[in-house]
TORVOVO-925987 format. One record per residue (C-alpha): residue number from 1; residue in one letter; x, y negated, z. Coordinates in Angstrom, 1 decimal. Layout:
BEGIN
> pos, code, east, north, up
> NUM, A, X, Y, Z .
...
//
This chain:
BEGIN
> pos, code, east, north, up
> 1, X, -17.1, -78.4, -9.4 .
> 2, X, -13.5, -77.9, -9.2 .
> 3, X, -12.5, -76.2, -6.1 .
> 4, X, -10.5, -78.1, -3.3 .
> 5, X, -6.7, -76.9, -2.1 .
> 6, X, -4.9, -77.7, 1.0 .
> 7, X, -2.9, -80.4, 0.4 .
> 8, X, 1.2, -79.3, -0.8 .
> 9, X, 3.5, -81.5, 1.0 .
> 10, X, 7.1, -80.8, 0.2 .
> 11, X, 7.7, -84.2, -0.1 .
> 12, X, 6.1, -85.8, 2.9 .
> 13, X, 8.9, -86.8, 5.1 .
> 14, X, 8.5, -85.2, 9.2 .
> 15, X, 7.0, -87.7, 11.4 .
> 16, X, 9.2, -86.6, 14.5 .
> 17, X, 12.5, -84.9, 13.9 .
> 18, X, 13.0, -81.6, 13.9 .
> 19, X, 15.4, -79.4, 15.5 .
> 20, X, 16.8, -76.0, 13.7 .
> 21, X, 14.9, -73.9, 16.7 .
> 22, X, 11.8, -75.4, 15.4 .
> 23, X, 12.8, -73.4, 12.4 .
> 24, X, 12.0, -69.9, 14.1 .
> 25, X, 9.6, -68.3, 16.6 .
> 26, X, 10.0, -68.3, 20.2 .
> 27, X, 10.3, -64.3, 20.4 .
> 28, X, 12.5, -64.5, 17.1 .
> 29, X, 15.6, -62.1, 16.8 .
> 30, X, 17.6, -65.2, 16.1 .
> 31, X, 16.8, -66.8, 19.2 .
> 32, X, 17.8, -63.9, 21.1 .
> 33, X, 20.9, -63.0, 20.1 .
> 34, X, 22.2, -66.7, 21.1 .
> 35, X, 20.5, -65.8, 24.4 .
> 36, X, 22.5, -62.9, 24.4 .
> 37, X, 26.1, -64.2, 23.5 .
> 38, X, 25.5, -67.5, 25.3 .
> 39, X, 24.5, -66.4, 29.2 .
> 40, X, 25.1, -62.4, 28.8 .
> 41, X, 28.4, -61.5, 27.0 .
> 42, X, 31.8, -62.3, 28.0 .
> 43, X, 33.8, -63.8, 25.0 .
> 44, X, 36.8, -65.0, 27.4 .
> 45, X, 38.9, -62.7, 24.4 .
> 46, X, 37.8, -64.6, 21.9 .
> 47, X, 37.6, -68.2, 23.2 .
> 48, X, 41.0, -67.5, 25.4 .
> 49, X, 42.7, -67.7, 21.5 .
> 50, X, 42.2, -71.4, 20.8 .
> 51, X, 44.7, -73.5, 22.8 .
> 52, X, 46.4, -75.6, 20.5 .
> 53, X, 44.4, -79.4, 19.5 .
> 54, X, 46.2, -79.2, 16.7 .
> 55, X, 44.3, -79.6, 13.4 .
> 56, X, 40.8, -79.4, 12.1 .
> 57, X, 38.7, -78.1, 15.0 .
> 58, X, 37.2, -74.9, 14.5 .
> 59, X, 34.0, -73.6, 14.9 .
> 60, X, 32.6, -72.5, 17.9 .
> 61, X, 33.4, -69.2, 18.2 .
> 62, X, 30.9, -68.4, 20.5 .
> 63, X, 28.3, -69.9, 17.3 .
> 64, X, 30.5, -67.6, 15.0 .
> 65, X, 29.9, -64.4, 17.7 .
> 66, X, 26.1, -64.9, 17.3 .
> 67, X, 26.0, -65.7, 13.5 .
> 68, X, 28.4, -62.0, 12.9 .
> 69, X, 26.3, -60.0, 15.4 .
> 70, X, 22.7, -61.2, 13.8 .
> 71, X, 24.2, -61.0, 10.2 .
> 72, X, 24.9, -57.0, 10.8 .
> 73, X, 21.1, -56.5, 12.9 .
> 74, X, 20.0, -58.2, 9.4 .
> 75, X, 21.7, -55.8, 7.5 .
> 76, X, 24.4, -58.3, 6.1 .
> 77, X, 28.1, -57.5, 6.0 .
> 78, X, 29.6, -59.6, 3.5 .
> 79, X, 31.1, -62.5, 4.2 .
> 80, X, 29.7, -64.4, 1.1 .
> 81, X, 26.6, -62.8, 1.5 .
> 82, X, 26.6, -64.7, 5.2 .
> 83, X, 27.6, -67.3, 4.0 .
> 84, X, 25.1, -68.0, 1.1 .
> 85, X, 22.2, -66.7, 3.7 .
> 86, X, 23.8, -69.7, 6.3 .
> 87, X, 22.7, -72.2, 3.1 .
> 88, X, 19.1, -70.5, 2.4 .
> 89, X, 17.8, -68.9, 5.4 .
> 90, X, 16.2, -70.6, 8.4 .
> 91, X, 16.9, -67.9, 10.9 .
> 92, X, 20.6, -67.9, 10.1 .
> 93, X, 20.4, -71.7, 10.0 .
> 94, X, 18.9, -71.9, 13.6 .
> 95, X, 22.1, -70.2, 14.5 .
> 96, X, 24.5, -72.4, 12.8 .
> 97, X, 22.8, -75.3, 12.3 .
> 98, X, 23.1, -77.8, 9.2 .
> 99, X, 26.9, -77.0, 9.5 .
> 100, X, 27.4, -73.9, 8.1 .
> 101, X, 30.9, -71.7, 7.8 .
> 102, X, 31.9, -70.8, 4.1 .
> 103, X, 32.9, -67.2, 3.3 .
> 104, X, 36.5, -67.7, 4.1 .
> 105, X, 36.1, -69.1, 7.2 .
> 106, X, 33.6, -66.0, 8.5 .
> 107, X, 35.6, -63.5, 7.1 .
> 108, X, 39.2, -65.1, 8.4 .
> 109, X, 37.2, -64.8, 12.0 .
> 110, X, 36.5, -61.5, 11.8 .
> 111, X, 40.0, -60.5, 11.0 .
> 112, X, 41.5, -62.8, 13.2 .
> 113, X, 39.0, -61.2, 16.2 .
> 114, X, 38.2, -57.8, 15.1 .
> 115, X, 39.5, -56.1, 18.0 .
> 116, X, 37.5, -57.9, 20.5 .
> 117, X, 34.4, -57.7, 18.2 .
> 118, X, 34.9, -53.8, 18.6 .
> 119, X, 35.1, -54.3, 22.8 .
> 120, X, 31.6, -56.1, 22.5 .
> 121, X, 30.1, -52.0, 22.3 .
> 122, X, 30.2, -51.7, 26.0 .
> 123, X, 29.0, -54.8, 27.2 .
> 124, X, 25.8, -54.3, 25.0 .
> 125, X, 25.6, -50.6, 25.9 .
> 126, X, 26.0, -51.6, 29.5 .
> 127, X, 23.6, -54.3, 28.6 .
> 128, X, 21.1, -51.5, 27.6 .
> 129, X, 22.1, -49.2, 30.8 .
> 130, X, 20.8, -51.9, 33.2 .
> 131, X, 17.1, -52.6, 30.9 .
> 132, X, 17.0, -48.5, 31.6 .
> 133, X, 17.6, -47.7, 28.2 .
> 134, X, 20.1, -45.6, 28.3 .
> 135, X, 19.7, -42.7, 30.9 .
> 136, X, 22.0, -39.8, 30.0 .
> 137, X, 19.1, -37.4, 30.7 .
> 138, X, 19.8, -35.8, 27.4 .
> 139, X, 22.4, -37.1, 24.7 .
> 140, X, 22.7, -35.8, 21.2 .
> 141, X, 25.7, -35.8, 18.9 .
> 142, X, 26.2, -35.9, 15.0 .
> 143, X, 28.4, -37.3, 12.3 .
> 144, X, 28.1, -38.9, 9.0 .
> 145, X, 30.7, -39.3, 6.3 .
> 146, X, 30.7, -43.3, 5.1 .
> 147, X, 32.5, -43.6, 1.8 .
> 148, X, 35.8, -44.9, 0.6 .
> 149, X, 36.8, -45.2, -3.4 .
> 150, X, 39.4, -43.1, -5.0 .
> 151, X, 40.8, -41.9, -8.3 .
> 152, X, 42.0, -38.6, -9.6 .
> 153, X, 45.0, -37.6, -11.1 .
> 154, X, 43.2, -36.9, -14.4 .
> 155, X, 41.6, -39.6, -14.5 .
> 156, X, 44.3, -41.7, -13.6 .
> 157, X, 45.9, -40.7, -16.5 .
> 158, X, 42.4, -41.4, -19.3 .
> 159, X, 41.7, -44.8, -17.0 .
> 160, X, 45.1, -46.3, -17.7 .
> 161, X, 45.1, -45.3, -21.3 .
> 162, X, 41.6, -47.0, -21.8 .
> 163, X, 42.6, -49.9, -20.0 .
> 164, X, 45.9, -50.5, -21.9 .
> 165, X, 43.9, -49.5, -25.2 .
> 166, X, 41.6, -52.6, -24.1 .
> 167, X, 44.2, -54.6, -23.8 .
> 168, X, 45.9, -53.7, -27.0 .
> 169, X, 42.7, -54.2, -28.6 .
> 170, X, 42.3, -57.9, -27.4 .
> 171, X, 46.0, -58.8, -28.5 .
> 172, X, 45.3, -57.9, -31.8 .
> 173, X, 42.1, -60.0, -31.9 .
> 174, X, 43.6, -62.7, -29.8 .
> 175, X, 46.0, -63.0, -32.4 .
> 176, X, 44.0, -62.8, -35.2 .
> 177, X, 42.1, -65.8, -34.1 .
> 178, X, 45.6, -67.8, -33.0 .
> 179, X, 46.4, -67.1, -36.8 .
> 180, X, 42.8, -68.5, -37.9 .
> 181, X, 43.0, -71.9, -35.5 .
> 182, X, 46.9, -71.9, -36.6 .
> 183, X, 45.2, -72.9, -40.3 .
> 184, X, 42.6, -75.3, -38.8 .
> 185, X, 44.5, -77.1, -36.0 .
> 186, X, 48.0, -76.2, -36.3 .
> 187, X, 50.1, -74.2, -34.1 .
> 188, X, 51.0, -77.3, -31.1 .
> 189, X, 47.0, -77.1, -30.4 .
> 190, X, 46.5, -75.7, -26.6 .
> 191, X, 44.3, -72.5, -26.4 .
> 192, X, 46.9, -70.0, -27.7 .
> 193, X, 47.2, -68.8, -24.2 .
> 194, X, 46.4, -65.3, -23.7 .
> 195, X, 43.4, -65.1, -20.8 .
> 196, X, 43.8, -63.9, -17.4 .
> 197, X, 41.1, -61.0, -17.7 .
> 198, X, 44.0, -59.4, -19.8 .
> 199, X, 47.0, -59.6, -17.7 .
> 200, X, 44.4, -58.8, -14.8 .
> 201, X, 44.1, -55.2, -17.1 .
> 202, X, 47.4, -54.9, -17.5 .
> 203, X, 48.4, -55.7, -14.0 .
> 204, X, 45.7, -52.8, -13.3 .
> 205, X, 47.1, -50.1, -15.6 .
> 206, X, 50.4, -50.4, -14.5 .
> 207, X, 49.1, -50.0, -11.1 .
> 208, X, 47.2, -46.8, -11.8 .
> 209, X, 50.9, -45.6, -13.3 .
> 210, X, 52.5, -46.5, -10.5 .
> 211, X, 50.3, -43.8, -8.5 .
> 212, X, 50.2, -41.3, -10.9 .
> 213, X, 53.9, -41.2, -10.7 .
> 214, X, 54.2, -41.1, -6.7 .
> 215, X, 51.9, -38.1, -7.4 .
> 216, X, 54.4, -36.6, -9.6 .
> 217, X, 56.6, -37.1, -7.3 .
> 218, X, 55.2, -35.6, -4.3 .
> 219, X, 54.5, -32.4, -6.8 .
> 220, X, 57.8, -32.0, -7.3 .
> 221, X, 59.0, -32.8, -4.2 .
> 222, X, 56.7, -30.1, -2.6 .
> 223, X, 57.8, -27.5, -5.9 .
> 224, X, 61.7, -27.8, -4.6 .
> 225, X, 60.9, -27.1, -0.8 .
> 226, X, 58.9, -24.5, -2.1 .
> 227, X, 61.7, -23.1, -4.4 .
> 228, X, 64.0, -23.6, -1.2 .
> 229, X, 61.7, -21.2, 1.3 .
> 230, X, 61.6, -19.0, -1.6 .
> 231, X, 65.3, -19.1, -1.7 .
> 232, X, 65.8, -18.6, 1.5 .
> 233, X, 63.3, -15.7, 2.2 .
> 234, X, 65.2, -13.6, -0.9 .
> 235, X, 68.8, -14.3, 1.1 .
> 236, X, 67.5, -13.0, 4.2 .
> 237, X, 66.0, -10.2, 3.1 .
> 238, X, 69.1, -9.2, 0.9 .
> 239, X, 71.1, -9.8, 4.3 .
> 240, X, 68.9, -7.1, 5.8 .
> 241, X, 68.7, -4.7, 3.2 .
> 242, X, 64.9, -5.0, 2.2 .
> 243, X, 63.8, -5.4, -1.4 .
> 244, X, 60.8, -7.6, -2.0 .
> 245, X, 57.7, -5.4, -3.8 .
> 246, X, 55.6, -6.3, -6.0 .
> 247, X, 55.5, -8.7, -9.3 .
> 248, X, 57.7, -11.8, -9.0 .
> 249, X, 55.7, -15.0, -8.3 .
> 250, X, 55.2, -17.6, -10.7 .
> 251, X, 57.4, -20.6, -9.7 .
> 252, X, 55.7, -23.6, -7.8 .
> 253, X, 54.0, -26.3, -11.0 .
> 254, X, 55.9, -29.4, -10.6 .
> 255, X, 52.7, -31.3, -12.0 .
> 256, X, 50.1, -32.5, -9.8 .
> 257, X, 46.4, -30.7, -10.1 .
> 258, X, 44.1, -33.3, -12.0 .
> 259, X, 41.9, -33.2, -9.5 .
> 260, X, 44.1, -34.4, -6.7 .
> 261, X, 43.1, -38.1, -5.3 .
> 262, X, 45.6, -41.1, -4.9 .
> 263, X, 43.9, -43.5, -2.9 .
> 264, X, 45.6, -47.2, -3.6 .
> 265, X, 43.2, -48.8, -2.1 .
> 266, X, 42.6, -47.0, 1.7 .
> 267, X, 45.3, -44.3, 1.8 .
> 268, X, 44.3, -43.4, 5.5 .
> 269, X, 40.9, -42.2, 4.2 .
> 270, X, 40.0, -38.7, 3.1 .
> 271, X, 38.2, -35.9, 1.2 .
> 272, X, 35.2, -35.1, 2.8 .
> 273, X, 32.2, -32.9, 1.7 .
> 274, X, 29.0, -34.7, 2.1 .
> 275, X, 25.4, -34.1, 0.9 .
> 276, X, 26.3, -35.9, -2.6 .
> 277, X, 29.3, -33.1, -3.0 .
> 278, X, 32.8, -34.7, -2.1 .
> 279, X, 33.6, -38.0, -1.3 .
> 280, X, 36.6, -40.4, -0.2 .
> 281, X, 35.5, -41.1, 3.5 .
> 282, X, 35.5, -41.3, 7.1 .
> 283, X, 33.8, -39.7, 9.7 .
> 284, X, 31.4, -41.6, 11.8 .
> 285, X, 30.6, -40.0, 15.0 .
> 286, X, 27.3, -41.4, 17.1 .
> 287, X, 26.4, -39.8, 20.6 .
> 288, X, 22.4, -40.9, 21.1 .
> 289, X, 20.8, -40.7, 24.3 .
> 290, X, 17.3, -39.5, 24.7 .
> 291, X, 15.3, -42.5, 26.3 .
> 292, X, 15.5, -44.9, 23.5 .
> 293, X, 17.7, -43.8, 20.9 .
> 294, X, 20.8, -46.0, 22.2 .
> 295, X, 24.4, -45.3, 20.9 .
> 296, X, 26.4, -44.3, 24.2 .
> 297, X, 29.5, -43.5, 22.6 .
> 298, X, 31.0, -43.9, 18.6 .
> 299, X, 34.1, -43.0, 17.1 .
> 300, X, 35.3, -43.0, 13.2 .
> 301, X, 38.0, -39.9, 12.5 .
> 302, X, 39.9, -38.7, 9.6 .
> 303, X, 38.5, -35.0, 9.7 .
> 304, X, 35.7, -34.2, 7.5 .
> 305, X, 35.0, -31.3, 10.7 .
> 306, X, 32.7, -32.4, 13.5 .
> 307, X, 34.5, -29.6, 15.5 .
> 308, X, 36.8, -31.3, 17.4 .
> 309, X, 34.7, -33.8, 18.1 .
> 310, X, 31.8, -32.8, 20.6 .
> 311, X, 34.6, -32.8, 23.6 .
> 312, X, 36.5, -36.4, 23.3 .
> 313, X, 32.9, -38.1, 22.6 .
> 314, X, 31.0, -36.3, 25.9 .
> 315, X, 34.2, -37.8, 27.7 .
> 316, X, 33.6, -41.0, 25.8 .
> 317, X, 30.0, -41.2, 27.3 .
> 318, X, 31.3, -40.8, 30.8 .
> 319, X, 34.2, -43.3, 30.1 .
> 320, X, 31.2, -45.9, 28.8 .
> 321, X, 28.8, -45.3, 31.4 .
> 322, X, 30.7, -43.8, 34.5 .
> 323, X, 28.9, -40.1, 34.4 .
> 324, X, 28.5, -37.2, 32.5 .
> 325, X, 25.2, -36.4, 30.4 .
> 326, X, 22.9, -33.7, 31.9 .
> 327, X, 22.1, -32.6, 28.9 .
> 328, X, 23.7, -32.4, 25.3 .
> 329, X, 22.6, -31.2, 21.7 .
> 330, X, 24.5, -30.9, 18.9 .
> 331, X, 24.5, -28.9, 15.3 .
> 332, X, 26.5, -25.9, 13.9 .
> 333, X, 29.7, -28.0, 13.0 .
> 334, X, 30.3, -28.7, 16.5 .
> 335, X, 29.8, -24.6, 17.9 .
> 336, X, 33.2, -23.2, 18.8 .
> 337, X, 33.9, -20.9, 22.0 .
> 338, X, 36.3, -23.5, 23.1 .
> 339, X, 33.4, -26.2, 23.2 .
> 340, X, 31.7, -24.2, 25.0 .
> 341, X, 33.8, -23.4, 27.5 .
> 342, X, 34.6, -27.2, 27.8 .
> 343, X, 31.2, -28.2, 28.5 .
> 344, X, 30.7, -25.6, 30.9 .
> 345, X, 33.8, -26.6, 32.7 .
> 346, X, 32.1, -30.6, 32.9 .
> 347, X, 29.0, -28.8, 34.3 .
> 348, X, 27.1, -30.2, 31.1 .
> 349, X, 23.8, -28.0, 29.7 .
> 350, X, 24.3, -27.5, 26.2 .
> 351, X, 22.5, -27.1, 23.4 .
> 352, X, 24.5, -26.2, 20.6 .
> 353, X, 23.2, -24.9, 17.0 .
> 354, X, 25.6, -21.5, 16.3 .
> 355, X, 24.7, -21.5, 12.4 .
> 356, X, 25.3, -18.1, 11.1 .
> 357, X, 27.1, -16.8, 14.8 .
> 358, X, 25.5, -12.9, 14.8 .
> 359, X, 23.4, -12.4, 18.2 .
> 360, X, 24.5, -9.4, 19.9 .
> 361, X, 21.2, -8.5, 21.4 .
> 362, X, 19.7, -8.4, 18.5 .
> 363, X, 22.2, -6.6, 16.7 .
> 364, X, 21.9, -3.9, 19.6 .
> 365, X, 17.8, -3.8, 18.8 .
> 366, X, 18.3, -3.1, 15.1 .
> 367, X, 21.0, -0.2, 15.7 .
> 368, X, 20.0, 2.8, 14.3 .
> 369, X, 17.7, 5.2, 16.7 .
> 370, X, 19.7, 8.4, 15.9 .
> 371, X, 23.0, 6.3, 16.6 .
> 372, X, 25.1, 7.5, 19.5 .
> 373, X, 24.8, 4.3, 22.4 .
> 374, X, 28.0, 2.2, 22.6 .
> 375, X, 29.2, 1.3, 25.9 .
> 376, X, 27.4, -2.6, 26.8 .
> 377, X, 30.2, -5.1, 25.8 .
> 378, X, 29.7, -9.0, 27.5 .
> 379, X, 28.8, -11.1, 24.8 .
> 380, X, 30.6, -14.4, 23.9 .
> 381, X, 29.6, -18.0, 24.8 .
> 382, X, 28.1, -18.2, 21.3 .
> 383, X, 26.3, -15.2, 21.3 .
> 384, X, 24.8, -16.1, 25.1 .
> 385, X, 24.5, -19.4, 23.2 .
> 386, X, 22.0, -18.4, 20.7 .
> 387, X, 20.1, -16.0, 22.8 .
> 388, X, 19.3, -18.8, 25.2 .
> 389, X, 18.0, -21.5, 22.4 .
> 390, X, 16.1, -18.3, 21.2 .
> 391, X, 14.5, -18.5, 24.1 .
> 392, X, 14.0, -21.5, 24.8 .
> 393, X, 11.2, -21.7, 21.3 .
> 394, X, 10.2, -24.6, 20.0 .
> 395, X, 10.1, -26.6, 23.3 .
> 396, X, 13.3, -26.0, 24.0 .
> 397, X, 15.7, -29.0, 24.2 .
> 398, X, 17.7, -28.0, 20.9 .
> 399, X, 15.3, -29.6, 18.2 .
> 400, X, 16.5, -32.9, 19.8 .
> 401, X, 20.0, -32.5, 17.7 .
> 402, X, 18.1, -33.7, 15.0 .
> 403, X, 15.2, -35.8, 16.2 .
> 404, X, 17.7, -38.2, 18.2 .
> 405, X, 21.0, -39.0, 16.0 .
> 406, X, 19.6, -38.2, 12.4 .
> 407, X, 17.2, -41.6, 12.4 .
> 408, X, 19.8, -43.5, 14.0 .
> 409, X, 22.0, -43.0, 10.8 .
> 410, X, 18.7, -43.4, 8.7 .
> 411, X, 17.8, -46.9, 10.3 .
> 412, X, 21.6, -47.5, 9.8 .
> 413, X, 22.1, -46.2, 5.9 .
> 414, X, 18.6, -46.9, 4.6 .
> 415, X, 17.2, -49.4, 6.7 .
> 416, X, 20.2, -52.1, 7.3 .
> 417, X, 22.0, -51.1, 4.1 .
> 418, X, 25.1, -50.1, 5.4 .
> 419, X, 26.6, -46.9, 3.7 .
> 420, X, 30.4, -48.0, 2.5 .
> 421, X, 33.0, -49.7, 5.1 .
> 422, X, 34.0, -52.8, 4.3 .
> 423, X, 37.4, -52.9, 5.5 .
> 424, X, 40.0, -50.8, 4.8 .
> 425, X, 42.8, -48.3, 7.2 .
> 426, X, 41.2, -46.2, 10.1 .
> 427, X, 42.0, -48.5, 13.0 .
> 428, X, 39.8, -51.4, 11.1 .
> 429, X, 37.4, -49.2, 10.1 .
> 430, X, 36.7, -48.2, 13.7 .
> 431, X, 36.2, -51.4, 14.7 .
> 432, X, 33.7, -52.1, 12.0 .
> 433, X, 31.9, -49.4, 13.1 .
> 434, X, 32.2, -50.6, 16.8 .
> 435, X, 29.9, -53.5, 15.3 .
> 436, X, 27.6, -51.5, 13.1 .
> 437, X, 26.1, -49.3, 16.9 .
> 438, X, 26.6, -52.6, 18.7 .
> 439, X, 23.8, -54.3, 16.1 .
> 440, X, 21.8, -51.2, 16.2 .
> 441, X, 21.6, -51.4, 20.3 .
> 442, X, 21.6, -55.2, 20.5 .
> 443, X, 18.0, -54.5, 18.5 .
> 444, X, 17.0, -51.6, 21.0 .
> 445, X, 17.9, -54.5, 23.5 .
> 446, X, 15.7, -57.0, 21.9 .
> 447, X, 12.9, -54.7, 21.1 .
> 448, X, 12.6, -53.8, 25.0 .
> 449, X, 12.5, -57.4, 25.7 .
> 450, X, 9.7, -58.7, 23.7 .
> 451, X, 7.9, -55.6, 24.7 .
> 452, X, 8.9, -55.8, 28.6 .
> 453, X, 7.5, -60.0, 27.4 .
> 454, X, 4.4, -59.1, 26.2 .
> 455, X, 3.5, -56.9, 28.5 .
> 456, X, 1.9, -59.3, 31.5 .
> 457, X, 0.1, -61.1, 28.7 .
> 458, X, -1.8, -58.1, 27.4 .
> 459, X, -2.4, -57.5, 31.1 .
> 460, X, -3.8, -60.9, 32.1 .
> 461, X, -6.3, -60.6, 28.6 .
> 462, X, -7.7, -57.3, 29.5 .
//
């Protein structure tokens, strides 16, 4: 006997309508995040810009808000990637409904509102202050370099020469077959026209010369000023009656190294040494606080050097949440004297790694016994540093440099996807990441909430 399957319906029409909510859970992410943007964010920014009647009328912005938000929680940044998942998915479709934007529409709104998009950071984190998420009991700080695309000068040079040899390649054969249809069809017949793949390739190569000659020209720009200090270091000495030693120096190349980058796509990025050796990127700078792994301050900077970042960012968490951190943890790249010093000033207890900084006691321990003793000298803030976490052992407050911000980037990277900005010059780029940490705290946010939800349930069973 044959066995007996439920019976497949995907053409049995719905008895009652349905609505698009019907289309997700009640506890759904989805659902939410329209909570959220609908009764708990301001978004007079962005609804303050439509005045004029004029025209098609727009979509909602505060629908648009939601779908962006959601999209980035989902791990989706591209606008045609939104908009194909506002066609296929029922999650994004319970946001939008059966109306959904196209990519040019989403991505136009984003331009046209990235700045208040950015400002959406400290409502969430406040947001996240007031479910008691974020308590400043201990806050840890680390950076990440997201990538950019660049060129070299080198290869600047062997990339436009393939491209143009391409395109030389697909003349000749273009013509060979306009000579062949010339026999068959005659030479009035359309198709002769060259395709736009190949001017596209030529457009390309000429752009690539175009930056390999402003390189050029910056080298031999910086040659002559070189040439000039030269110059006038020779007179001056001459005037005083010195003689310069030594052999003469080589004079300054005018060509550029072939490993210096032109970036024609996002000049205002930079060089950066990262884990996969060096990259075009930015720096993106979290500060985590202890309780639940909330973002309490983020910043993107040009410096591949975390150093001069552990100050402005402590201040940043005051500016976000009105007071300081009790405690703070951060790695080697942020250790300076100076940073010290500055956290001592804000009354802030720090936990700073010092890398290779030599510890003075016990330096003093491993002295040679027959050595004469050298009068006690204080040691410096780095020094005291590391003698403190060494005491401290493994309970001590400094492992939480890496246990706080290090899965934040990893739920951030590998997780949601998200490891090359989108958009392109610094002040953009910020604000992109202004939405990347407000996803990743709007789910802290929604995580607390089904949990704080579920809670008197599980109760009332047991």
């Amino acid at each position: 006997m044959s066995k007996t399957f439920r019976p497949w319906k995907i053409d049995e029409p719905l008895l009652l309508p349905a609505t698009v909510q019907d289309f997700v859970s009640e506890d759904h992410l989805a659902r939410f995040m329209l909570g959220v943007v609908q009764e708990e964010i301001d978004l007079s920014k962005i609804t303050g810009a439509y005045g004029s009647e004029r025209g098609q009328p727009p979509f909602n912005p505060i629908m648009m808000t939601a779908l962006l938000l959601y999209a980035y929680c989902s791990g989706i940044y591209s606008s045609r990637r939104i908009a194909k998942a506002c066609r296929e998915r029922v999650d994004l479709m319970s946001i939008v409904g059966f109306d959904a934007p196209d990519f040019r529409t989403i991505s136009d709104f984003r331009k046209r509102h990235l700045k208040a998009l950015s400002e959406l950071f400290l409502q969430v984190l406040q947001l996240c202050a007031q479910a008691g998420l974020a308590k400043l009991g201990h806050v840890s700080f680390d950076g990440s370099k997201i990538k950019a695309n660049a060129m070299s000068y080198g290869r600047m040079a062997d990339r436009a020469a393939e491209l143009e040899a391409q395109v030389a390649q697909w003349l000749s054969a273009a013509e060979a077959a306009d000579a062949e249809e010339d026999k068959l069809y005659g030479r009035d017949k359309s198709g002769e026209e060259m395709p736009d793949w190949v001017a596209d390739k030529q457009r390309r190569a000429e752009k690539i010369r175009a930056a390999k000659a402003e390189l050029e020209a910056e080298a031999k720009a910086e040659a002559e000023a070189k040439l000039k200090e030269q110059a006038a270091a020779d007179e001056k000495r001459e005037a005083e009656g010195r003689r310069k030693g030594g052999r003469k120096a080589a004079p300054p190349s005018t060509v550029p190294d072939t490993k210096v980058q032109k970036n024609f796509t996002d000049p205002e990025s930079r060089i950066m040494k990262s884990k996969d050796g060096f990259v075009q990127a930015y720096n993106a700078q979290i500060a985590v606080d202890a309780e639940a792994q909330i973002i309490v301050a983020q910043d993107v900077t040009q410096s591949g050097s975390d150093c001069a970042q552990l100050l402005p960012m402590t201040d940043a968490v005051e500016a976000n949440l009105g007071r300081r951190p009790e405690q703070v943890s951060a790695d080697a790249g942020y250790c300076s004297e100076e940073n010290l010093a500055g956290l001592e000033d804000r009354d802030v207890d720090a936990y700073v790694a010092t890398g290779r900084a030599r510890d003075a006691v016990a330096g003093a321990a491993n002295a040679k016994s027959d050595s004469a003793p050298e009068p006690a000298t204080t040691p410096t803030r780095v020094e005291a540093r590391r003698a403190k976490i060494k005491a401290g052992g493994h309970e001590s407050p400094y492992r939480l440099r890496k246990q706080l911000p290090e899965p934040v980037f990893g739920q951030i990277k590998q997780a949601r996807g998200f490891r090359q900005f989108l958009l392109r010059g610094l002040e953009k780029v910020r604000a992109e990441w202004a939405l990347i940490c407000t996803a990743h705290n709007l789910l802290k946010l929604a995580h607390r909430r089904n949990l704080s939800a579920a809670l008197p349930l599980v109760a009332a069973a047991a």
